[in-house]
Backbone bond lengths (Angstrom), bond angles and torsions (degrees), N, CA, C in turn:
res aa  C-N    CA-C-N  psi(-1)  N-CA   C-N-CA  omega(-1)  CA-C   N-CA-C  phi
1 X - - - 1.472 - - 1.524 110.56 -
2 X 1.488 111.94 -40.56 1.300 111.70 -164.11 2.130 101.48 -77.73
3 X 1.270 104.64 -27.24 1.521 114.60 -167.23 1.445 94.67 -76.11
4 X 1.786 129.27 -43.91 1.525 122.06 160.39 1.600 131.74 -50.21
5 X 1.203 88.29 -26.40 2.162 88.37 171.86 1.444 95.81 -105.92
6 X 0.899 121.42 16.46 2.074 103.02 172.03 1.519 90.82 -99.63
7 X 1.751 107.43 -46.52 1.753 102.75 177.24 1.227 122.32 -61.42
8 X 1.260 129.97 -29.67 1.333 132.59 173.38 1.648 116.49 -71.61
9 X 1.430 100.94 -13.95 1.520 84.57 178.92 1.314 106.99 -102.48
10 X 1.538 124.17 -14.36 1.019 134.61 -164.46 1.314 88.56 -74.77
11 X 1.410 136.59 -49.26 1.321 136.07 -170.09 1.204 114.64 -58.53
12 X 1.813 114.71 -18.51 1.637 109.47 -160.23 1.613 86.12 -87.89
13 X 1.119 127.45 -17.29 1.491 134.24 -143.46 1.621 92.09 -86.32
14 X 1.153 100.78 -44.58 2.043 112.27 -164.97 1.929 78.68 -70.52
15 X 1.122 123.74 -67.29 1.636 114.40 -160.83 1.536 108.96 -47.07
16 X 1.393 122.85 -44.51 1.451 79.39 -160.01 1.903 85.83 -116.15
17 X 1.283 112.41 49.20 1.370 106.52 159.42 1.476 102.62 -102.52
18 X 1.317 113.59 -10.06 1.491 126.45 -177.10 1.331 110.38 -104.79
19 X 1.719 122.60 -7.31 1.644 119.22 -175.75 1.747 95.09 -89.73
20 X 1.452 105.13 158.10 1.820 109.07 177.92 1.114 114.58 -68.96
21 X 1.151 120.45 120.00 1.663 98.97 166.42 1.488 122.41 -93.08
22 X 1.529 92.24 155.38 1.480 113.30 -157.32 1.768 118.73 -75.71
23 X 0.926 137.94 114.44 1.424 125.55 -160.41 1.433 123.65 -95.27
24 X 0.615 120.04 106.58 1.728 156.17 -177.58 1.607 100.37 5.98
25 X 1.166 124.42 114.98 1.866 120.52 147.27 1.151 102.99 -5.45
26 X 1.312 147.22 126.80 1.207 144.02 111.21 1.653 128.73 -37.90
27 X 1.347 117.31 113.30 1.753 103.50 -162.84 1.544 109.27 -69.47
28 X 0.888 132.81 173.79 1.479 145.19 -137.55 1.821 80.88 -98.66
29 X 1.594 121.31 169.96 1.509 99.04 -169.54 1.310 65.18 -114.05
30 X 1.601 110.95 166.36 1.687 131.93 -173.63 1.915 109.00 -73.51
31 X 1.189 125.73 136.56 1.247 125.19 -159.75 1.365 109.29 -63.63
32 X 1.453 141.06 158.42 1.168 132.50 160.49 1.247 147.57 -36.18
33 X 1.014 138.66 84.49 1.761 122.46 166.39 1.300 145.56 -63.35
34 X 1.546 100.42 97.78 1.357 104.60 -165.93 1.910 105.82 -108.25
35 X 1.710 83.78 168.45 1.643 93.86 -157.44 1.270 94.64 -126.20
36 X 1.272 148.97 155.22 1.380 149.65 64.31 1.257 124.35 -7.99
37 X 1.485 109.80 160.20 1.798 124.48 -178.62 1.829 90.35 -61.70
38 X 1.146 93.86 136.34 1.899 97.68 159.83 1.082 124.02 -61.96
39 X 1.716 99.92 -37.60 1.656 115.32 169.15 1.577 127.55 -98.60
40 X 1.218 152.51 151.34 1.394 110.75 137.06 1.961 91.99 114.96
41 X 1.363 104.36 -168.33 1.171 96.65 179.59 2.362 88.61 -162.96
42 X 1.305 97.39 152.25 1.181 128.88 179.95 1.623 99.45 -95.72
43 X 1.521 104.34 134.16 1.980 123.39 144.62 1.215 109.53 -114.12
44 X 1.573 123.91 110.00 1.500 105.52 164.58 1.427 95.03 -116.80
45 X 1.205 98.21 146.98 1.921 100.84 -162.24 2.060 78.28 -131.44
46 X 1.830 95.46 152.58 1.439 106.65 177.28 1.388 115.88 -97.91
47 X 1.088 142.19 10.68 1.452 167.52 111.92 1.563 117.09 147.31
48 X 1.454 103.61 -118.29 1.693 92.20 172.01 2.107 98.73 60.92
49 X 1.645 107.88 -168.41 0.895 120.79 147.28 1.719 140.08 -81.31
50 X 1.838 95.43 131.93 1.576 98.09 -170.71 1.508 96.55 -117.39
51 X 1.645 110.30 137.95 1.123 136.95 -179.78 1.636 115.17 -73.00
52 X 1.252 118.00 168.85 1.404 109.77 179.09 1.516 127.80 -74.32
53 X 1.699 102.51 13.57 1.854 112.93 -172.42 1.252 79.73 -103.10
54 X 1.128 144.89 -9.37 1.746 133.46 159.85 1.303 109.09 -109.87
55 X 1.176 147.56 -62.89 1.619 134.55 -171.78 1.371 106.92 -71.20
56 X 1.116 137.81 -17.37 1.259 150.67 178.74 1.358 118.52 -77.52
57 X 1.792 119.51 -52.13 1.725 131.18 153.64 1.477 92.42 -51.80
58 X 1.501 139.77 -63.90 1.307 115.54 -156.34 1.396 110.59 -69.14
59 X 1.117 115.19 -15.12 1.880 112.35 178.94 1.296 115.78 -86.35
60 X 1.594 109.78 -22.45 1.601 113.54 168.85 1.639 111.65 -69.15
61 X 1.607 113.27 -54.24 1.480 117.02 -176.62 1.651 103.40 -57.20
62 X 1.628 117.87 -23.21 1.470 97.99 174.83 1.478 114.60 -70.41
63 X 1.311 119.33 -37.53 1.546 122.72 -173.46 1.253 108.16 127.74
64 X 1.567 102.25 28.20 1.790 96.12 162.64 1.789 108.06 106.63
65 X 0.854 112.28 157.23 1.597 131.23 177.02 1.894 104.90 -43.89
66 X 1.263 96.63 -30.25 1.757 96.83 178.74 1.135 140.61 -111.66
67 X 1.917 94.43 29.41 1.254 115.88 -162.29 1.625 99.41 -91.94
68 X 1.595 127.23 145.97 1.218 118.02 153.11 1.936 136.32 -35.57
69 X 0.707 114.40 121.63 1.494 102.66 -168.96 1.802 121.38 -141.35
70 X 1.207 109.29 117.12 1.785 94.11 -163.75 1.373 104.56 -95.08
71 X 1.150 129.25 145.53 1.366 115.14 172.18 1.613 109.02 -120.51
72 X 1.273 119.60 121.84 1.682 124.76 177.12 1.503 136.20 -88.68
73 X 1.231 102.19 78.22 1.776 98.19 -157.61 1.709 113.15 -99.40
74 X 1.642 103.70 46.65 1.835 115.77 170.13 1.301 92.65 -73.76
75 X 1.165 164.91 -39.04 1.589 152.52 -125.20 1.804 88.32 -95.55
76 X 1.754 122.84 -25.03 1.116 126.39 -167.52 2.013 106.69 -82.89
77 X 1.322 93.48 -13.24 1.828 85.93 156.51 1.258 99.64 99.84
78 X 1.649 133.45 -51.19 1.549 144.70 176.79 1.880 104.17 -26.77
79 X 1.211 131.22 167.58 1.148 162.39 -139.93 1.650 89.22 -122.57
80 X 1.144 100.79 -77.63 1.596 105.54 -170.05 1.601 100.75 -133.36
81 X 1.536 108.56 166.66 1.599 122.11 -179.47 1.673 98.65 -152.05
82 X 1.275 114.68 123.32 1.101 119.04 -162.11 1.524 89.50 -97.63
83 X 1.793 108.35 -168.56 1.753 120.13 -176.01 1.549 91.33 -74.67
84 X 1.432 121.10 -32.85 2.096 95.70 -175.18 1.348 81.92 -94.93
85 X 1.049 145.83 57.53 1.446 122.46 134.24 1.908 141.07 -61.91
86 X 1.664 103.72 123.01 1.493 95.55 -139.04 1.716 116.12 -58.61
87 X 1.260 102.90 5.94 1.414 111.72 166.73 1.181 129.98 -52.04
88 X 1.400 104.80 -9.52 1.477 110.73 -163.32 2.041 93.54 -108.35
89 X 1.083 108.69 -21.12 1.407 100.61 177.64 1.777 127.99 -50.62
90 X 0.707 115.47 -27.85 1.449 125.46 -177.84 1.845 113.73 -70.92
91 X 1.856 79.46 -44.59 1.732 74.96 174.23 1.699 117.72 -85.20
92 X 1.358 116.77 -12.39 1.539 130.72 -171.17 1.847 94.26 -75.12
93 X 1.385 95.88 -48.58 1.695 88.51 -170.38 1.782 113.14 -59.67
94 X 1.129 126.75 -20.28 1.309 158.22 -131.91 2.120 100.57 -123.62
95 X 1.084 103.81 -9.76 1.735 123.51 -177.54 1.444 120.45 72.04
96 X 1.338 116.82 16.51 1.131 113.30 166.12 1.340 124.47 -85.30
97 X 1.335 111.42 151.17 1.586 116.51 -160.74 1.317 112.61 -143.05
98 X 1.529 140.60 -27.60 1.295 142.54 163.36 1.566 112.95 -84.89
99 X 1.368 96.92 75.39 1.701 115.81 165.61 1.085 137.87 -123.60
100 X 1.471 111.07 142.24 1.761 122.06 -145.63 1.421 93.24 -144.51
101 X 1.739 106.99 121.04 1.287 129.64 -179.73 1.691 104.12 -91.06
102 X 1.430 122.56 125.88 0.716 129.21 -162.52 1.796 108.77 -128.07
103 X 1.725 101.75 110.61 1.595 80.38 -169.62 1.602 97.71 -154.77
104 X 1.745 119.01 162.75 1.284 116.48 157.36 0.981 118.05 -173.50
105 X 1.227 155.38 -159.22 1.925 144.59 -168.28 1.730 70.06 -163.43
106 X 0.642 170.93 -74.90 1.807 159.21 -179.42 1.234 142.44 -27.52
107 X 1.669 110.84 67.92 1.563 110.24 -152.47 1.633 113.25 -56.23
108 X 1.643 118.41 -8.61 1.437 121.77 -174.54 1.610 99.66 -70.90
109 X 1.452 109.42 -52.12 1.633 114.01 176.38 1.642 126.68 -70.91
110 X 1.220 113.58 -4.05 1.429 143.72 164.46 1.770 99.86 -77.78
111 X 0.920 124.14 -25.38 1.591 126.85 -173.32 1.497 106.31 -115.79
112 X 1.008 135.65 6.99 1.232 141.10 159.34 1.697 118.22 -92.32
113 X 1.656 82.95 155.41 1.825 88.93 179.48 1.109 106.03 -74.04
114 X 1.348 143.99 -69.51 1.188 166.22 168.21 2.141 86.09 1.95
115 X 1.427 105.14 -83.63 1.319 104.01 -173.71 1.588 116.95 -44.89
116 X 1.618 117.58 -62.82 1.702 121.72 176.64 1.591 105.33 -59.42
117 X 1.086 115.52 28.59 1.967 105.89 -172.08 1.983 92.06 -82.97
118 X 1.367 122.30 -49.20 1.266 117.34 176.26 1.449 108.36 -50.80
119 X 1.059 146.10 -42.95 1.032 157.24 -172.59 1.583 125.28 -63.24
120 X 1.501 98.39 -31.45 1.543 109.71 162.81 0.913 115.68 -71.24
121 X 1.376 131.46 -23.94 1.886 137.22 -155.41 1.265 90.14 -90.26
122 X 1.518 115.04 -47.92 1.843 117.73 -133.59 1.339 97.52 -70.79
123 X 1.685 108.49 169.38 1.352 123.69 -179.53 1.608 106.86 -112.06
124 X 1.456 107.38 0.06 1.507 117.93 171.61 1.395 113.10 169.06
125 X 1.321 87.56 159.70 1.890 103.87 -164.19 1.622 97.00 -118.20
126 X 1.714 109.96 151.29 1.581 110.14 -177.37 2.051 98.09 -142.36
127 X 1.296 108.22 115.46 1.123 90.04 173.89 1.689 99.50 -120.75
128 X 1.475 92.35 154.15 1.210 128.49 -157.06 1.609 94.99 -87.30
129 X 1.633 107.55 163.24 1.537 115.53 -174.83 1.557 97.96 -94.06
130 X 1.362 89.32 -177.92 1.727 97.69 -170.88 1.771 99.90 158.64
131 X 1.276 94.37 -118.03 1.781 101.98 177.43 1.325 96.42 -145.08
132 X 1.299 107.32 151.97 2.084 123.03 -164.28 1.357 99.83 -75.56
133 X 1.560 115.51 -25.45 1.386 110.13 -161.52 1.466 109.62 -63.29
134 X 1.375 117.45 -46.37 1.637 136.53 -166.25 1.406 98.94 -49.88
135 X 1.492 124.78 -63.08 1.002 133.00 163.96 1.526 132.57 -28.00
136 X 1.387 97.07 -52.30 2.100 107.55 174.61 1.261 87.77 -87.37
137 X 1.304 155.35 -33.17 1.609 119.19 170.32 1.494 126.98 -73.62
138 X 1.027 100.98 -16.98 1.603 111.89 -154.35 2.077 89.43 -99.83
139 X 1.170 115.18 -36.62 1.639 107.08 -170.66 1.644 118.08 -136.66
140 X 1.088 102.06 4.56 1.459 112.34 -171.78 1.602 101.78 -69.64
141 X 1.353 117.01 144.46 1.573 102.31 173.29 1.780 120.12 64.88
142 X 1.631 109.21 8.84 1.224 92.40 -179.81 1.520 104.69 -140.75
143 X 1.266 123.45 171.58 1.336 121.63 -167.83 1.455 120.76 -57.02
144 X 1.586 108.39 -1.18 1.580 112.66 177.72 1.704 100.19 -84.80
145 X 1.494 135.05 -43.44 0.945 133.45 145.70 1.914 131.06 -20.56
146 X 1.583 97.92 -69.27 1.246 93.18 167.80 1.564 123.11 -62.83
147 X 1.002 124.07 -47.24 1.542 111.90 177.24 1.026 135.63 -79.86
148 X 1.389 130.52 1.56 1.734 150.23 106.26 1.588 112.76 -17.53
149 X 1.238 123.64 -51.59 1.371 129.50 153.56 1.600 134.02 -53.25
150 X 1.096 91.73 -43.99 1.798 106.38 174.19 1.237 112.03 -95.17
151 X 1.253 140.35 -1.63 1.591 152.14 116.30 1.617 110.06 -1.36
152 X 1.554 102.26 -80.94 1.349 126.88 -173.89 1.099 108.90 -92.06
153 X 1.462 132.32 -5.74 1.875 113.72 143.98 0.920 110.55 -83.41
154 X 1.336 154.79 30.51 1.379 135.92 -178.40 2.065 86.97 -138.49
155 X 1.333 117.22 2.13 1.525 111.43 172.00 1.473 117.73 115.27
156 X 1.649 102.01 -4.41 2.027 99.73 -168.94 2.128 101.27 -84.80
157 X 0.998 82.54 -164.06 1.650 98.22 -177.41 1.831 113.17 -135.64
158 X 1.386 93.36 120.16 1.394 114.64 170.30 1.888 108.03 -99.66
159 X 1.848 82.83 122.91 1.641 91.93 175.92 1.626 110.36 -130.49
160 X 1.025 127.79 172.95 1.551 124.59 -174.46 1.950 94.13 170.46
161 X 1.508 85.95 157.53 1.759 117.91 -166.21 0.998 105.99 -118.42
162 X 1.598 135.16 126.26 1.504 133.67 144.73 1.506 91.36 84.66
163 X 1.632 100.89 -122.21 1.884 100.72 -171.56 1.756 104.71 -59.86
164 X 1.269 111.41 -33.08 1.294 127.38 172.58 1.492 128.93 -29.21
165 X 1.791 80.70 -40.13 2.076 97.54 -175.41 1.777 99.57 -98.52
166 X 1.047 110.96 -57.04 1.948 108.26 157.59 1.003 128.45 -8.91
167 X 1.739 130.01 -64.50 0.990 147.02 162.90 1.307 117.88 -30.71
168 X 1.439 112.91 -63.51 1.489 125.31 -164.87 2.072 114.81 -56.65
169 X 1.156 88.23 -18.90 1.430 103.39 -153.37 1.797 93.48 -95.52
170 X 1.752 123.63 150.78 1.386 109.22 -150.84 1.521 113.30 -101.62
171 X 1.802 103.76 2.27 1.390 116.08 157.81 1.663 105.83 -128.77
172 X 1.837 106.60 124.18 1.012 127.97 -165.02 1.254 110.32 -79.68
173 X 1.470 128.65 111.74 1.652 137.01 168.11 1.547 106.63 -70.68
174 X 1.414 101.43 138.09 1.650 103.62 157.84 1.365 100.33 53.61
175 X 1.777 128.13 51.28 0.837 101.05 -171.16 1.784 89.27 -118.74
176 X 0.982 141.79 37.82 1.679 160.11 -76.78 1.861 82.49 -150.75
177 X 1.267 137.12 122.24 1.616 124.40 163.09 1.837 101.24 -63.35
178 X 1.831 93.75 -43.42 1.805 87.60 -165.11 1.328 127.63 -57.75
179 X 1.369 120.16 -18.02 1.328 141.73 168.62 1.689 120.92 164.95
180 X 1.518 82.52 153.71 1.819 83.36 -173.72 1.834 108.66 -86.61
181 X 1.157 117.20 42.21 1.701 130.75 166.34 1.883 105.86 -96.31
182 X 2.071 96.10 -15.87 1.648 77.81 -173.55 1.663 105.34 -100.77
183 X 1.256 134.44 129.16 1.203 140.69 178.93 1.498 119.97 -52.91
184 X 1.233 109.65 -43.87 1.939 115.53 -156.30 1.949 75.29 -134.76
185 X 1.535 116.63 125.42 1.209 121.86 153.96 1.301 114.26 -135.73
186 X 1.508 120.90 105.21 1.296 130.55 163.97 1.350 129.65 36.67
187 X 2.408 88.50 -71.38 1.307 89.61 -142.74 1.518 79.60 -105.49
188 X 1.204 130.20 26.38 1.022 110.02 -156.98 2.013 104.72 -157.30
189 X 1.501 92.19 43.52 1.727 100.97 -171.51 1.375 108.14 -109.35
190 X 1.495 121.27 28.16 0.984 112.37 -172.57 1.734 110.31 -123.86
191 X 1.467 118.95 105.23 1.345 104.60 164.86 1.308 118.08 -110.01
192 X 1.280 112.66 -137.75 1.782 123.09 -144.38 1.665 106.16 -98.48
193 X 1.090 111.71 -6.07 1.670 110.79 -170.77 1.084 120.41 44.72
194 X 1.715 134.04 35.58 1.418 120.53 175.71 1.513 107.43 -62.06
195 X 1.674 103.50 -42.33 1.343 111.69 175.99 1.856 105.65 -80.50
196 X 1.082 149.29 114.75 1.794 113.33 159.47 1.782 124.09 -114.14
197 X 1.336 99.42 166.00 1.329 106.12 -173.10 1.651 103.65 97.76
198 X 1.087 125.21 12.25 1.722 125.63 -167.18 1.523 96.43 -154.83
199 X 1.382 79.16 127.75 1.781 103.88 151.94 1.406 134.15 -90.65
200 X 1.594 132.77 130.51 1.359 121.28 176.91 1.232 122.41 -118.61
201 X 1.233 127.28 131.90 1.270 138.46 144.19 1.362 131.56 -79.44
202 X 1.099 121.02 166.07 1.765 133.66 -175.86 1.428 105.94 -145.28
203 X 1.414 103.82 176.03 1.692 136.56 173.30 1.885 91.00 49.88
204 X 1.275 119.60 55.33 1.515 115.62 -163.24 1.490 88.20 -61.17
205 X 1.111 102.24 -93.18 1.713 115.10 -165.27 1.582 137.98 -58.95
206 X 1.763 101.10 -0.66 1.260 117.83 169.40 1.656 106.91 -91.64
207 X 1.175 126.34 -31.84 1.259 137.82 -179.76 1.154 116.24 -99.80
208 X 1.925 129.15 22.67 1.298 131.17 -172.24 1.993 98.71 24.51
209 X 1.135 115.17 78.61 1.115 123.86 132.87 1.270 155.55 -139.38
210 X 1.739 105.27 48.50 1.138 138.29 -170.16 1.762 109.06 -51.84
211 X 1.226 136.12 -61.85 1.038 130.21 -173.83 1.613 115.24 -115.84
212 X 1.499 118.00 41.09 1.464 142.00 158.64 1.600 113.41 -41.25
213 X 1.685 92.67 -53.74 1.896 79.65 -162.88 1.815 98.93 -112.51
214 X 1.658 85.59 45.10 1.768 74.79 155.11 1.752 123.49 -102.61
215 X 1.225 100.56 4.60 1.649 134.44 175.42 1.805 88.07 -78.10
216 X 1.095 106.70 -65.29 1.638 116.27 -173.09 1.456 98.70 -33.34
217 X 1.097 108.37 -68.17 2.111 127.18 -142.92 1.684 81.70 -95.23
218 X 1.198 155.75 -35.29 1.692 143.03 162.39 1.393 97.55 -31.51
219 X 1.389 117.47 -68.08 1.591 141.29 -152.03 1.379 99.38 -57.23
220 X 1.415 106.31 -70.47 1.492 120.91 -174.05 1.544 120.73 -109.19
221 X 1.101 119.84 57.40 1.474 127.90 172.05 1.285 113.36 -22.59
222 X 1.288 138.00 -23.43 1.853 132.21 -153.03 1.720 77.20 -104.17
223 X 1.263 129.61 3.26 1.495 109.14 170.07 1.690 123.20 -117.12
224 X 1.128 105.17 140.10 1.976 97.89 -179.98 1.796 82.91 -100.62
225 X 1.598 85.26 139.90 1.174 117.67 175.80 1.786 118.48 -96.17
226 X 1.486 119.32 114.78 1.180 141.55 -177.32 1.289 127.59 -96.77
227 X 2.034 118.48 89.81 1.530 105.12 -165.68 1.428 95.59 -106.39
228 X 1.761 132.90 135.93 1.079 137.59 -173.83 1.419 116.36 -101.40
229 X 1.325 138.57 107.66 1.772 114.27 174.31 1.508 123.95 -66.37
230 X 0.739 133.60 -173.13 1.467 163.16 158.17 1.700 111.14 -41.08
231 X 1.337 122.72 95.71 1.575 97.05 164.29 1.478 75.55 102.93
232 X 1.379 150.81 18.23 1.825 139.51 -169.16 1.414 104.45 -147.65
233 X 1.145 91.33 149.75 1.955 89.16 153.56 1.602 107.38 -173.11
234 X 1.379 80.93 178.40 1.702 80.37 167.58 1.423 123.62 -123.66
235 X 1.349 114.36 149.00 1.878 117.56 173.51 1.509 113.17 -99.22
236 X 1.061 108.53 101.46 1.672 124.87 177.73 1.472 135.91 -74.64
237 X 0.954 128.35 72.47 1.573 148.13 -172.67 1.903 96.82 -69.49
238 X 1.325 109.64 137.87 1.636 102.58 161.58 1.010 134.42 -25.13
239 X 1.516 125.59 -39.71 1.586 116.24 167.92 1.237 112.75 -153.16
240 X 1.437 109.81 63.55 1.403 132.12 166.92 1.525 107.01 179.07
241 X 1.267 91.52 164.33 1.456 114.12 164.32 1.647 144.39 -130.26
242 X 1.126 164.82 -165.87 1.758 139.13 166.76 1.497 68.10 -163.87
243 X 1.608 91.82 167.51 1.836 129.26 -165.06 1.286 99.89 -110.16
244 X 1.718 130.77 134.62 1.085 101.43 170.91 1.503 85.46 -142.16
245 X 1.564 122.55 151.70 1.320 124.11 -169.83 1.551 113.72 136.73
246 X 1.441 86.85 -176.82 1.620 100.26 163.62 1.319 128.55 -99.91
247 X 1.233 122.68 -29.63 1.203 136.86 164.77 1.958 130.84 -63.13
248 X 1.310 82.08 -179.75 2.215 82.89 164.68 1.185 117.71 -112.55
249 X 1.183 118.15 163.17 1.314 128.10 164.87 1.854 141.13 -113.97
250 X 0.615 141.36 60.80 1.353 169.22 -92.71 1.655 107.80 -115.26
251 X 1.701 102.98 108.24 1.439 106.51 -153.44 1.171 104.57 -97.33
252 X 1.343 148.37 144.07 1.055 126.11 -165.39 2.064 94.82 -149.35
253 X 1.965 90.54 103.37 1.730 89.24 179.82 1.194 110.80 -129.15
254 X 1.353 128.90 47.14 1.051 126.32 172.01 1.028 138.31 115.70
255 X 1.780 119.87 -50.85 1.409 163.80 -54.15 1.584 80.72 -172.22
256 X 1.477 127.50 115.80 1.556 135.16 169.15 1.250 94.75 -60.12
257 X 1.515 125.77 119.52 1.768 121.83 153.19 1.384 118.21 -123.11
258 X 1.387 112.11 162.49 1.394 130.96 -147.83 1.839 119.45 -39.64
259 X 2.018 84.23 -30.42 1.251 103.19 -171.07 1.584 117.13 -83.95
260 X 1.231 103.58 5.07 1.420 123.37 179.48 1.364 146.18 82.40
261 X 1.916 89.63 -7.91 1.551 108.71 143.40 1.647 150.86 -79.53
262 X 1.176 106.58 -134.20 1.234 98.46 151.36 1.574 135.00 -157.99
263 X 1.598 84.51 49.75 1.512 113.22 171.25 1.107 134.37 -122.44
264 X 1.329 146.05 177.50 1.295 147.80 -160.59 1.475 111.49 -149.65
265 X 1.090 141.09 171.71 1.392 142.43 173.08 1.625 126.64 -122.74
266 X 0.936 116.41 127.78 2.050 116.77 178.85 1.759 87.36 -102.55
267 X 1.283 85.56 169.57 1.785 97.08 155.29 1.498 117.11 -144.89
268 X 1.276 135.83 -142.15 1.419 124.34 -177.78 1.714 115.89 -93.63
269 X 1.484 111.28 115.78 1.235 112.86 -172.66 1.393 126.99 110.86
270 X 1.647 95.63 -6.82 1.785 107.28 161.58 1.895 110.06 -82.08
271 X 0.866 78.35 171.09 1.839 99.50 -166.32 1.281 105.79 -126.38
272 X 1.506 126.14 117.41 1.743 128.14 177.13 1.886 87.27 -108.85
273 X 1.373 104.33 142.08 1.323 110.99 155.56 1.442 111.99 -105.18
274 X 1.462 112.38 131.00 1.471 110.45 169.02 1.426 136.11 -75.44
275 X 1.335 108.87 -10.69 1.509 131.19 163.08 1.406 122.33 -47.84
276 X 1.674 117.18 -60.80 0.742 122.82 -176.80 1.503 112.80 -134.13
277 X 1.530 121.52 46.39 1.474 160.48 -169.95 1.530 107.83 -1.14
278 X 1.675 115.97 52.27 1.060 136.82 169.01 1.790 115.40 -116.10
279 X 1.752 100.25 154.46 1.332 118.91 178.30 1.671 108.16 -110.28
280 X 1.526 83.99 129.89 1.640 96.55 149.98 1.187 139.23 -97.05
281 X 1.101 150.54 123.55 1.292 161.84 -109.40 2.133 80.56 -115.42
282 X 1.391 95.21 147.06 1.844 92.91 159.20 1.514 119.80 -85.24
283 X 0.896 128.07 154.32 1.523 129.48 162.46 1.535 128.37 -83.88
């Protein structure tokens, strides 16, 4: 009896020293933490044309039509942009009048006071679309950067369009020299963190690129992914945000949804908290 249960166990022993073993759940990675300015307030607009419920909030959060205001339009690729540079039309039609073109392809003069001196005054900065790259060569790492930062600690408002809204955000989309079709480029994933912990996209639904940065947020889970349309944007408070536009905005955390990605949609007048990386619906 006793020599039949030593063989029987001996047998259980050979099976599963010989079955595969199964390798462990991986735990879920911890959700993103994303930030807003501590100070100050964010425009990230998805480009296209923006109406006066977006250029209009950013001219109010500056302090009105007679507020200092710089506008940065290197992301647009040009050599030079003079004071009528037509960048400035949108905000002129709109009653603003203290505007300061702010520009250079010279990261040495990008690091000087002399150049960020508008930048100390202003009550807000607007950069213009184009391509992200111009931008991370031209100011990344240099005192035009920092005082873009100290802008919005001291209470002003940073707004920007298209490459404009990219930038702001503390991992850079499409920020690719070879073309803006590539999402995540190497050399070139690094933006400004006004917003951090989030990635942005633009021109979502004019450019079928509705479910782009779910490649993004697979890769890098510690980020919520932000796709903006055309005609939209968002206003960014420290730990929230609201929709403002015509368009959607297209959240993208991970999260299997119905539609078979892994995004969701706001529209104008919903509310995401970044705390606890949920939307409220408008009423």
């Amino acid at each position: 009896m006793t020599f039949r249960l030593s063989a029987t166990l001996l047998a259980l022993a050979v099976l599963f020293a010989s079955a595969p073993v199964q390798a462990a759940d991986k735990p879920a990675p911890p959700p993103p933490v994303v930030k807003g300015p501590a100070h100050g307030t964010l425009i990230i607009a998805g480009g296209g044309k923006l109406g006066p419920e977006i250029l209009g909030r950013f001219i109010k959060l500056a302090g009105g039509p007679s507020a200092e205001i710089v506008v940065i339009p290197t992301a647009g690729g040009d050599k030079t942009y003079g004071p009528d540079c037509a960048c400035l039309k949108i905000f002129r039609e709109l009653g603003a009048a203290n505007l300061t073109v702010l520009h250079t392809l010279d990261r040495k003069e990008a690091d000087s006071d002399a150049f960020v001196a508008p930048l100390k005054r202003a009550k807000a900065v607007w950069f213009v679309g184009g391509r992200q790259w111009h931008l991370v060569d031209s100011y990344s790492g240099t005192k035009t950067e920092t005082e873009i930062k100290a802008l919005l600690a001291r209470g002003g408002v940073a707004g920007g369009s298209s490459a404009g809204a990219s930038i702001q955000a503390s991992y850079l989309v499409r920020g690719a020299r070879a073309g803006n079709e590539v999402v995540m480029a190497p050399e070139y994933e690094v933006g400004w963190g006004l917003i951090e912990g989030a990635g942005v996209d633009q021109h979502v639904t004019a450019r079928h690129r509705e479910g782009d940065l779910d490649a993004l947020v697979a890769k890098h889970p510690e980020l919520l992914g932000i796709g903006i349309d055309q005609s939209t944007a968002i206003e960014v408070k420290a730990t929230s945000f609201n929709v403002l536009g015509a368009g959607h905005v297209f959240i993208h955390d991970g999260k299997e949804q119905p539609n078979g990605g892994h995004y969701y949609l706001m529209k104008a007048g919903d509310r995401f908290d970044l705390k606890t990386l949920t939307a409220s619906a408008v009423r």
